[in-house]
PAZALUM-596578 format. One record per residue: y, z, x of N, C-alpha, C in turn. Coordinates in steps of 0.05 Angstrom, whole numbers, padded with zeros to 5 digits, always signed. Example, Ala and Ser with C-alpha at 12.3 -4.5 7.8 and 13.67 -1.06 7.14 Angstrom:
-00114+00156+00264-00090+00156+00246-00066+00156+00264 -00045+00142+00257-00021+00143+00273+00001+00157+00258 
//
This chain:
+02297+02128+01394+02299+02100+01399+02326+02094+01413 +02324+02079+01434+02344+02069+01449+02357+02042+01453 +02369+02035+01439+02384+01998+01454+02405+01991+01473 +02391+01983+01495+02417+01992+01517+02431+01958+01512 +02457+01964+01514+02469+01938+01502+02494+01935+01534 +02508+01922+01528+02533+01924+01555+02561+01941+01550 +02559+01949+01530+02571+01976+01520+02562+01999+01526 +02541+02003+01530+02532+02033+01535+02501+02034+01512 +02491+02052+01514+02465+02054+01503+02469+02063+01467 +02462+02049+01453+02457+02055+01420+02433+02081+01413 +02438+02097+01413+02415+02115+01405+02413+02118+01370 +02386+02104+01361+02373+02104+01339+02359+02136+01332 +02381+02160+01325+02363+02186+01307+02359+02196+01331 +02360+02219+01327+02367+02242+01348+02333+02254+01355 +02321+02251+01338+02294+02265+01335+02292+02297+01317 +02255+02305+01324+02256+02326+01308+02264+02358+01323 +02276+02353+01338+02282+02388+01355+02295+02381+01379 +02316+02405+01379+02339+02403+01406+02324+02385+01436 +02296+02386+01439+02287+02378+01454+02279+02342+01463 +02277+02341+01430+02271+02306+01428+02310+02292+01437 +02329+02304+01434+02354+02298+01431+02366+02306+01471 +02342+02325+01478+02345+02322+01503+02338+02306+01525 +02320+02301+01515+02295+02269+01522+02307+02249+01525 +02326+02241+01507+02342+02221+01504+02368+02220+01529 +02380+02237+01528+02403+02242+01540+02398+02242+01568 +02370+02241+01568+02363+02261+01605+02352+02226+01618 +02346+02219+01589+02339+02180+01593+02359+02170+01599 +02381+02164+01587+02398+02153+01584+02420+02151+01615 +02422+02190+01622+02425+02200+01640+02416+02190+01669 +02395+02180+01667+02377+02176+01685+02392+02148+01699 +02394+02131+01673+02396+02106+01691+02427+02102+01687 +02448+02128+01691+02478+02130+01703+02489+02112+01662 +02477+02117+01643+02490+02104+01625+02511+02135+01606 +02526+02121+01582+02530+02143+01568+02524+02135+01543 +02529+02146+01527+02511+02142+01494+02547+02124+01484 +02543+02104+01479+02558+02090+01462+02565+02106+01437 +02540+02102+01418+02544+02119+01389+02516+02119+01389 +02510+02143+01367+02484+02149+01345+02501+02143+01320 +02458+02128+01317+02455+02120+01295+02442+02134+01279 +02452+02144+01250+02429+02168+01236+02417+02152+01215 +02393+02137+01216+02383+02122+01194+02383+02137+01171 +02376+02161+01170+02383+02178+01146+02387+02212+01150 +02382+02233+01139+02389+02258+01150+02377+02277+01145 +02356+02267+01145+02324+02289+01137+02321+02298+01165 +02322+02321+01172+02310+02342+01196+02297+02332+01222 +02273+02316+01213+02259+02306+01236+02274+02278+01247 +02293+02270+01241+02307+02247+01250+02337+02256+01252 +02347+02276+01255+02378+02292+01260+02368+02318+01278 +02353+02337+01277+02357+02359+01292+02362+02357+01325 +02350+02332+01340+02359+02339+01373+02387+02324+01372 +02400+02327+01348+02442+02325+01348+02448+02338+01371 +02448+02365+01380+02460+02391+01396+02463+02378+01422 +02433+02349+01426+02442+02347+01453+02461+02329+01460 +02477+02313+01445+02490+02300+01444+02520+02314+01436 +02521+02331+01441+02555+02352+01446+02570+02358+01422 +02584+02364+01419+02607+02366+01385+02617+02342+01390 +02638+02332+01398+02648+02301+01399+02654+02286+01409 +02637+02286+01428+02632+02268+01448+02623+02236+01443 +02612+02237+01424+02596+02209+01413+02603+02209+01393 +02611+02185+01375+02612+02174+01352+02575+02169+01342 +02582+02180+01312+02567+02191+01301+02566+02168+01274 +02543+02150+01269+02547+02126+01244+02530+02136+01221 +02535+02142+01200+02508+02136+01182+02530+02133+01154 +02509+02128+01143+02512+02121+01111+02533+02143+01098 +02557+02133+01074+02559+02155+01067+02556+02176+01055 +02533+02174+01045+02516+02186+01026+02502+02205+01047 +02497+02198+01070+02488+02218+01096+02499+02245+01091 +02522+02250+01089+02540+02266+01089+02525+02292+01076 +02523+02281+01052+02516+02308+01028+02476+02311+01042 +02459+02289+01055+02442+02307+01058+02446+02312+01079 +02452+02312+01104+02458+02336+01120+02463+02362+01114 +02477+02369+01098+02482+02383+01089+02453+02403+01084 +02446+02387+01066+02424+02404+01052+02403+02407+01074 +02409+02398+01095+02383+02410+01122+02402+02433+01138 +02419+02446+01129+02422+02470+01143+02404+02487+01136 +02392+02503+01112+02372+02524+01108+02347+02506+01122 +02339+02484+01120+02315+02479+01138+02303+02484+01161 +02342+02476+01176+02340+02484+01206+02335+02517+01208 +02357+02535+01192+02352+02562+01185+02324+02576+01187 +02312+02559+01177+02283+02571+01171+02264+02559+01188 +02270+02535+01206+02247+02527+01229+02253+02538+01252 +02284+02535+01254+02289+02559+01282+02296+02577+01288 +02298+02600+01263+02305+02622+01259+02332+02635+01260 +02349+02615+01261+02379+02619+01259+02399+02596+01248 +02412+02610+01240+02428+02580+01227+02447+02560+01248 +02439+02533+01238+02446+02512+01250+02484+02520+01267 +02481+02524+01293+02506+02518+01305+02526+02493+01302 +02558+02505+01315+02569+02480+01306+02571+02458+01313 +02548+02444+01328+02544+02417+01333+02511+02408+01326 +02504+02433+01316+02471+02414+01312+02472+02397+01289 +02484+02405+01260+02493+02385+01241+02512+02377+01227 +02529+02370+01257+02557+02356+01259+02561+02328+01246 +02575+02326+01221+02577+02314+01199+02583+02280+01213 +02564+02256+01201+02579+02230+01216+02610+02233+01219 +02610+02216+01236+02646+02209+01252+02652+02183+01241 +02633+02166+01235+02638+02147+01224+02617+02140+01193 +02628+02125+01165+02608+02128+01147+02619+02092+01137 +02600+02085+01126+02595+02062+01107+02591+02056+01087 +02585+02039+01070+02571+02038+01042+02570+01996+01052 +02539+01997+01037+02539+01966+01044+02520+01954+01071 +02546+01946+01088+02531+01938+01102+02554+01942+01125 +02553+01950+01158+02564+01946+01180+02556+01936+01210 +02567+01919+01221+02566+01909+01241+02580+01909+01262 +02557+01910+01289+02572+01937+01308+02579+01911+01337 +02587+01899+01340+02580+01883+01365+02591+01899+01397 +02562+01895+01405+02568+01918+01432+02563+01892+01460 +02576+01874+01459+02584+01857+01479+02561+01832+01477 +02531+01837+01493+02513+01823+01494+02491+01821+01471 +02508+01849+01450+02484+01844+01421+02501+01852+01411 +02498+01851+01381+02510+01861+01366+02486+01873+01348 +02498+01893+01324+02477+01920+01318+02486+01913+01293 +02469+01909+01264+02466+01902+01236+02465+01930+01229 +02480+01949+01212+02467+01961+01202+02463+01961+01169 +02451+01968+01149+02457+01968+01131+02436+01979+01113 +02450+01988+01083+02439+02012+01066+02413+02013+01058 +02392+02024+01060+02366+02012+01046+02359+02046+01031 +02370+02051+01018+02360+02077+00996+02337+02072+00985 +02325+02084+00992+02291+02087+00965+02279+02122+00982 +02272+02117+01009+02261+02139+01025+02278+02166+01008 +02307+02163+01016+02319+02188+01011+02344+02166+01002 +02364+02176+00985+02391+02161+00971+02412+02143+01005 +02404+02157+01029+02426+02149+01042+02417+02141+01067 +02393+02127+01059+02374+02108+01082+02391+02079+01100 +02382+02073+01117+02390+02055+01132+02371+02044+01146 +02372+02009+01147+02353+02005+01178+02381+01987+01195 +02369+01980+01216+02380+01971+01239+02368+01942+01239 +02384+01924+01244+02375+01894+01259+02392+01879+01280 +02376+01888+01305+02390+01868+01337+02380+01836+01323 +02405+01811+01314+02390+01794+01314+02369+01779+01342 +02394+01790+01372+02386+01776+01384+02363+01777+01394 +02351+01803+01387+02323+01812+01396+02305+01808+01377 +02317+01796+01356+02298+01792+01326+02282+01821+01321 +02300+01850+01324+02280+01874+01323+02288+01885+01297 +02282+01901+01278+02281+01912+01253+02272+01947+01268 +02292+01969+01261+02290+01995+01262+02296+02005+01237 +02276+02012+01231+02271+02014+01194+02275+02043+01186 +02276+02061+01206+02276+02095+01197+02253+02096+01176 +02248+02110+01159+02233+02126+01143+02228+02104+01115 +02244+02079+01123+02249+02055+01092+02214+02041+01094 +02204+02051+01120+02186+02037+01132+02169+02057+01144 +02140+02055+01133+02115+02072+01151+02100+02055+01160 +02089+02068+01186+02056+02050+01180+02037+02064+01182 +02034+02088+01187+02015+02109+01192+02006+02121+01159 +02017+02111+01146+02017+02123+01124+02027+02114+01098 +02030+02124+01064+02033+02096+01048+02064+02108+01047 +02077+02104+01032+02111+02093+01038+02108+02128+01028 +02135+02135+01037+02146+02172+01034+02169+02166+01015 +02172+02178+00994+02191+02169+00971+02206+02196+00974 +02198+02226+00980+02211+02241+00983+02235+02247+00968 +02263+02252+00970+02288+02264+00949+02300+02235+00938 +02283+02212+00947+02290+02172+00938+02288+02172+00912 +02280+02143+00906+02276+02138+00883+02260+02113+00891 +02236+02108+00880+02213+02087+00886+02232+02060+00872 +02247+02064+00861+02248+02031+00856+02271+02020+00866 +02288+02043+00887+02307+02029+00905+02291+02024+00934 +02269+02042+00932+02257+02030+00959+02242+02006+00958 +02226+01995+00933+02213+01988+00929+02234+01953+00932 +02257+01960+00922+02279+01939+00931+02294+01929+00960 +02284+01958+00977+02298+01957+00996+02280+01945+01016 +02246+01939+01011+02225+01936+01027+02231+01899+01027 +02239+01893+00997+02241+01868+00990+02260+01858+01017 +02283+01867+01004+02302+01862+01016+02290+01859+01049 +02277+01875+01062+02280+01870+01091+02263+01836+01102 +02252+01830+01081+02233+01806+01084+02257+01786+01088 +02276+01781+01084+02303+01769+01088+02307+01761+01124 +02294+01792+01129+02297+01779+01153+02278+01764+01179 +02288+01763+01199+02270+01738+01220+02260+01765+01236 +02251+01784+01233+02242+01799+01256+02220+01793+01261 +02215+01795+01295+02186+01798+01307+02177+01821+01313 +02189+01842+01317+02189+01868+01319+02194+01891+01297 +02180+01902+01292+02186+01922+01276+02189+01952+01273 +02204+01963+01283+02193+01999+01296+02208+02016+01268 +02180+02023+01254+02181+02043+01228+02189+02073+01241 +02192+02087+01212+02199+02118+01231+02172+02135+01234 +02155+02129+01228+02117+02141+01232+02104+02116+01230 +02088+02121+01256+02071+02102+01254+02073+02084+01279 +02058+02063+01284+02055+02038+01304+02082+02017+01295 +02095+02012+01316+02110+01983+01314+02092+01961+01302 +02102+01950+01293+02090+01913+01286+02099+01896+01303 +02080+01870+01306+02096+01852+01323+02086+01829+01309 +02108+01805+01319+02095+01781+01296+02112+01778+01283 +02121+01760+01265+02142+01754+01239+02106+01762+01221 +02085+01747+01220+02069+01750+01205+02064+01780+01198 +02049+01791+01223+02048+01817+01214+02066+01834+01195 +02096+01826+01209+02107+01844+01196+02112+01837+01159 +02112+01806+01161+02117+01810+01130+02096+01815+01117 +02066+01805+01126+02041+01826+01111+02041+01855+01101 +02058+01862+01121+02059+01891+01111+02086+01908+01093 +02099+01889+01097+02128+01888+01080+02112+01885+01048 +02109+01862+01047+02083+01847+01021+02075+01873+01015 +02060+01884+01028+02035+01906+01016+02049+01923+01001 +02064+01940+01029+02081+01955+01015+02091+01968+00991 +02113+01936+00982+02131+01935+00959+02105+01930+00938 +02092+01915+00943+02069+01911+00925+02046+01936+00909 +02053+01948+00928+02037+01979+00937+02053+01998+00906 +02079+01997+00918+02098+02014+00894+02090+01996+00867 +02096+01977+00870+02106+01952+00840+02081+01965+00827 +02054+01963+00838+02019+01962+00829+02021+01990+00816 +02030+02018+00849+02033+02035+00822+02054+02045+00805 +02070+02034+00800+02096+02033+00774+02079+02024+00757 +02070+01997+00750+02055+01983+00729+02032+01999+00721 +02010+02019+00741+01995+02031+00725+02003+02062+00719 +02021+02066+00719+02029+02092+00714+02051+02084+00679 +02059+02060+00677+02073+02055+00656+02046+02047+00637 +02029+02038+00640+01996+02037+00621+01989+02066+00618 +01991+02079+00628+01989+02103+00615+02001+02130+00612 +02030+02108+00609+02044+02134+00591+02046+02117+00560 +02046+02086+00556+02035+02074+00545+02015+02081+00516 +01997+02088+00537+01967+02094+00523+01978+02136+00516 +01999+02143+00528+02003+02173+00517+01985+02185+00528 +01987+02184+00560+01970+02192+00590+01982+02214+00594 +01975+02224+00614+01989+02247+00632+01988+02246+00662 +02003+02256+00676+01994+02256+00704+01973+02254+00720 +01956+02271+00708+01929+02272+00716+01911+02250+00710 +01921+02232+00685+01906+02209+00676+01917+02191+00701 +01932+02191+00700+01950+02171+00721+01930+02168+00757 +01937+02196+00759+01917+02201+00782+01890+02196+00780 +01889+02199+00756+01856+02187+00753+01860+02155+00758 +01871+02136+00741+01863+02115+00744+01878+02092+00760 +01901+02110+00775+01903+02099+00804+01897+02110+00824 +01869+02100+00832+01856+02123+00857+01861+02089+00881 +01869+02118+00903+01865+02107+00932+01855+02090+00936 +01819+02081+00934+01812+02056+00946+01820+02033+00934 +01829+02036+00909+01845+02014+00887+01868+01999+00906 +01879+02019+00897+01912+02006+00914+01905+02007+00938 +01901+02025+00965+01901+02018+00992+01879+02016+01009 +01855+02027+00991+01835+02010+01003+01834+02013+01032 +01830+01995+01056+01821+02002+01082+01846+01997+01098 +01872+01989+01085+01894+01992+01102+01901+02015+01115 +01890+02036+01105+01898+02071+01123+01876+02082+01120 +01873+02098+01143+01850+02116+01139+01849+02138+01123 +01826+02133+01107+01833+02156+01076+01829+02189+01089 +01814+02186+01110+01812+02216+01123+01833+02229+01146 +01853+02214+01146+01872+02226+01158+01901+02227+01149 +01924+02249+01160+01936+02259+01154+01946+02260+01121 +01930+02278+01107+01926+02273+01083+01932+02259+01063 +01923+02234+01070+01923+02212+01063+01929+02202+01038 +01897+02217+01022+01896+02215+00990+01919+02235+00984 +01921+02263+00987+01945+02278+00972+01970+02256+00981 +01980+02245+00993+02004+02229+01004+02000+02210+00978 +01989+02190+00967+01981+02179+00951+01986+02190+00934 +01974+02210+00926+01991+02226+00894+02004+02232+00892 +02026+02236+00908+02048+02248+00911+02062+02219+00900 +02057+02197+00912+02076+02169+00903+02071+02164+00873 +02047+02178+00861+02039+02181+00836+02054+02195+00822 +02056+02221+00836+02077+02228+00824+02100+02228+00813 +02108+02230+00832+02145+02218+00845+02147+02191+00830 +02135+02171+00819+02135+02151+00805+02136+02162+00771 +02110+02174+00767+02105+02182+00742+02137+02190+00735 +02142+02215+00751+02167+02230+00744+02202+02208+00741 +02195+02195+00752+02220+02169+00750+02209+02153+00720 +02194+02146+00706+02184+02133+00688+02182+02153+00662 +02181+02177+00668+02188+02186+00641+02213+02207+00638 +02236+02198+00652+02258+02205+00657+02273+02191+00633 
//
């Protein structure tokens, strides 16, 4: 993702391989600009690995400070998808870090960023007001039901809230179709958080009733909660679903 501003171009996440990070640069390149800064909404692999094409320090580098420590933990990833361990600029530590909230003004826009932890502890989205656009990274799907992954469902489940705060017409999640619309997008904000809250509440009935996981999965099935909002036959849809079953269960009897 790109926001060309009168500063120079904002690059939103590097992508998933030295190649998606070259894409960018060869864009950017193209029309005589230079990369202002990257933005790392968070530091899971497929949204940090095309770093390399963006140099050792050449670019200021923003994310959360909580970014820090998972970067980290994506060196054996990279290790093991590209058969050698991460060089010294593929996961070159932010240059700049936050907690809260920061605001970037790059002449003709200015760039919101701020913390939304639930996906993974050191999430972020992005808001151009003047474009009324929302860049949600991974806090936000649409292809699929929300990814709770190394998070915690009830800071995302807060952080989904939270984005309804704002006026966007635009919405670009990190999988999935953009939204457009203020409506659209808060329908699906709604679902969402509603999505987690529905299964928190039936996973607490039966630990309750002295359930187990598998009860849980039993009696929050798929067409219950999401029904015809995603297609149940693609990208494994229902297992993705139990997994939020899970990942929930396991927060609730902690």
């Amino acid at each position: 993702m790109v926001i060309l501003t009168e500063r120079g171009p904002v690059i939103i996440d590097t992508g998933n391989e030295p190649a998606d990070g070259e894409a960018l640069v060869d864009f950017i390149g193209r029309g005589k600009y230079e990369a202002l800064l990257v933005v790392l909404t968070h530091g899971h692999g497929d949204h940090i690995f095309g770093r390399p094409a963006f140099g050792g320090g050449c670019v200021e580098v923003v994310a959360t400070r909580a970014a820090c420590e998972a970067i980290r933990r994506q060196r054996d990833v990279y290790a093991r998808r590209f058969g050698s361990p991460p060089g010294p600029s593929a996961l070159i530590a932010p240059t700049m870090t936050f907690e809260g909230r920061l605001m970037i003004v790059c002449g003709d826009c200015s760039v919101e960023l701020f913390a939304t932890p639930g996906h993974s502890p050191d999430g972020l989205c992005v808001y151009v007001p003047e474009k009324k656009t929302l860049i949600c990274g991974d806090t936000v799907v649409t292809a699929i039901p929300v990814a709770i992954n190394d998070g915690d469902g009830r800071r995302l489940e807060s952080s989904i809230r939270r984005l309804l705060d704002y006026d966007a017409e635009l919405l670009i999640p990190g999988h999935g179709p953009a939204l457009r619309g203020r409506r659209e997008i808060r329908e699906w904000l709604r679902f969402i958080a509603h999505y987690l809250a529905a299964v928190r509440e039936g996973v607490r009935r039966v630990l309750a009733d002295g359930g187990s996981v598998d009860d849980a999965l039993r009696d929050l099935p798929f067409d219950d909660l999401i029904g015809s909002r995603l297609a149940k036959d693609r990208y494994k849809m229902e297992r993705r679903h139990h997994d939020v079953i899970k990942k929930v269960f396991s927060e609730e009897v902690l």
